[in-house]
Each structure stands twice: as C-alpha cells, then as structure tokens.
C-alpha positions in Angstrom: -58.1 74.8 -137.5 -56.3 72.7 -134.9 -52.8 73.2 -134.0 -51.6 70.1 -135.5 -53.0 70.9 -139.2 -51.3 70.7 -142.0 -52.4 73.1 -144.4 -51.2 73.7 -148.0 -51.9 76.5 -150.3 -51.7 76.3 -154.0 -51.4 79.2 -156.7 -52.6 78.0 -159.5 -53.7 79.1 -163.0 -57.6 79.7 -164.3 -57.0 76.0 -166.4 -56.0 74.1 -163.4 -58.8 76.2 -161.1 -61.3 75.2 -163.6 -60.3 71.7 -164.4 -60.5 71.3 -160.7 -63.9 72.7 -160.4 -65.4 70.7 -162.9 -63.8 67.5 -161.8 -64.7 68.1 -158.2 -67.9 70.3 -158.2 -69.4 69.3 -161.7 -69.1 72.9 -162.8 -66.8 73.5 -165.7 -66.0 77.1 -164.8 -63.0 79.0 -163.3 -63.4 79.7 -159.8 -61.4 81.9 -157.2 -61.1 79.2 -154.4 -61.0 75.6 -153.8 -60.8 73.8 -150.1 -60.3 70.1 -150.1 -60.2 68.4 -146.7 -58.5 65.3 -146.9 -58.8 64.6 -142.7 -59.4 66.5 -139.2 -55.9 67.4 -140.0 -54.8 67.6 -143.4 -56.4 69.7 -146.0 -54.9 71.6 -149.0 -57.0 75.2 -150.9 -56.3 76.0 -154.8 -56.3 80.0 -154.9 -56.3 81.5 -158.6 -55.0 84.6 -158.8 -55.8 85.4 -162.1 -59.8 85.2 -161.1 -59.2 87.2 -157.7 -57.6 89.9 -159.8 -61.1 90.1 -161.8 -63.5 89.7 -159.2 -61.7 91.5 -155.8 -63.6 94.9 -157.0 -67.0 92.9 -156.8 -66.3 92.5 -152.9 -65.0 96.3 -152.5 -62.0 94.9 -151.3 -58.1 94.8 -152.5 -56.3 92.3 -154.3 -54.3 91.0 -151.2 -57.6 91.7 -148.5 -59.6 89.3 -151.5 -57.0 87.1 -151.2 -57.0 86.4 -147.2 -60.4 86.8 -147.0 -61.1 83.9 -149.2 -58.1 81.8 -147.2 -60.4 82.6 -144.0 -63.5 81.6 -145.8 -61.5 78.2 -147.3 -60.4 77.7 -143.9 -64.0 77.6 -142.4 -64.8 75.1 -145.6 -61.9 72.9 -144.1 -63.1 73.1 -140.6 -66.5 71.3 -141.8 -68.5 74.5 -141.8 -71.0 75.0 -144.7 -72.2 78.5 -146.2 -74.9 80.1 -144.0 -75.1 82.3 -141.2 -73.3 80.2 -138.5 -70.2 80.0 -140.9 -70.4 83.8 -141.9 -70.3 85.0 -138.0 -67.3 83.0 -137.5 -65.5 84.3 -140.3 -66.1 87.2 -139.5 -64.9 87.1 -136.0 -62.0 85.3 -137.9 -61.4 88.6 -140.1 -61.4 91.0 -136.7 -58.8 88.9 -135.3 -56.4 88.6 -138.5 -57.0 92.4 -139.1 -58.7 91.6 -142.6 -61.8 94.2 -143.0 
C-alpha cells in the first residue's frame, strides 16, 4: 500500500463478521477476513478471531502466523489485486519480507 494510507483494523466478533459478509458479499456466513477499500488511500479489514482460532490448523499455520497472513492477503485485496496467481506471488514475496512463513 502507499505511504500515505490509512489503514484500520477491526477485531470483531463471528455476528458482526457474518452480518458483514452477508450484507456485503451476499453470503450469510462467518468469515475470517474482510477488506473494504474505501479509496487509493483509505481502506479498513474486519479480522475475527474467533473463526481464525478454528480454521488456522487448516492452513498448517499458528494462530498469530494465520492472523498476518490473512492481514497480507487483505492488504493485496486493498491494493486492487484479485485472487489468482498474480496476487498469490506477490503475497508471497510480501510474506518473505515480513518474516511470515
């Protein structure tokens, strides 16, 4: 992201996470993350701990290395990148640099 953004992260419980996700993505689920970019330099991501506690063992990663890899992967939603192979090279050059395997 650029210099100048302003970037704000939410904890927030699994009924606010999936009142968001239904409002917003039409699916009336809880999810982990949310990204919502409100300019080229403003944007805000909704983080639910309560789901990354359940799904970090999916990935094979930690509670805390779920956690900033799905602030990287928000990030790159922010940024204007979409899921697909483009997006996952540069998180993952992302990861190397911020130390997050």
């Amino acid at each position: 992201l650029r210099p100048d953004y302003e970037l704000t992260i939410n904890l927030v419980s699994q009924t606010t996470i999936t009142e968001l996700n239904s409002v917003w993505r039409k699916k009336p689920s809880p999810t982990d993350v949310l990204s919502f970019p409100y300019s080229q330099t403003e944007g805000e991501i909704f983080l639910c701990p309560a789901i990354t506690k359940q799904r970090h063992d999916q990935y094979g990663r930690t509670h805390k290395n779920f956690i900033l890899f799905l602030i990287v992967h928000a990030m790159h939603h922010l940024a204007g990148y979409d899921h697909g192979p483009e997006m996952e090279q540069l998180e993952a050059k992302a990861r190397t640099l911020f130390n997050i395997d």
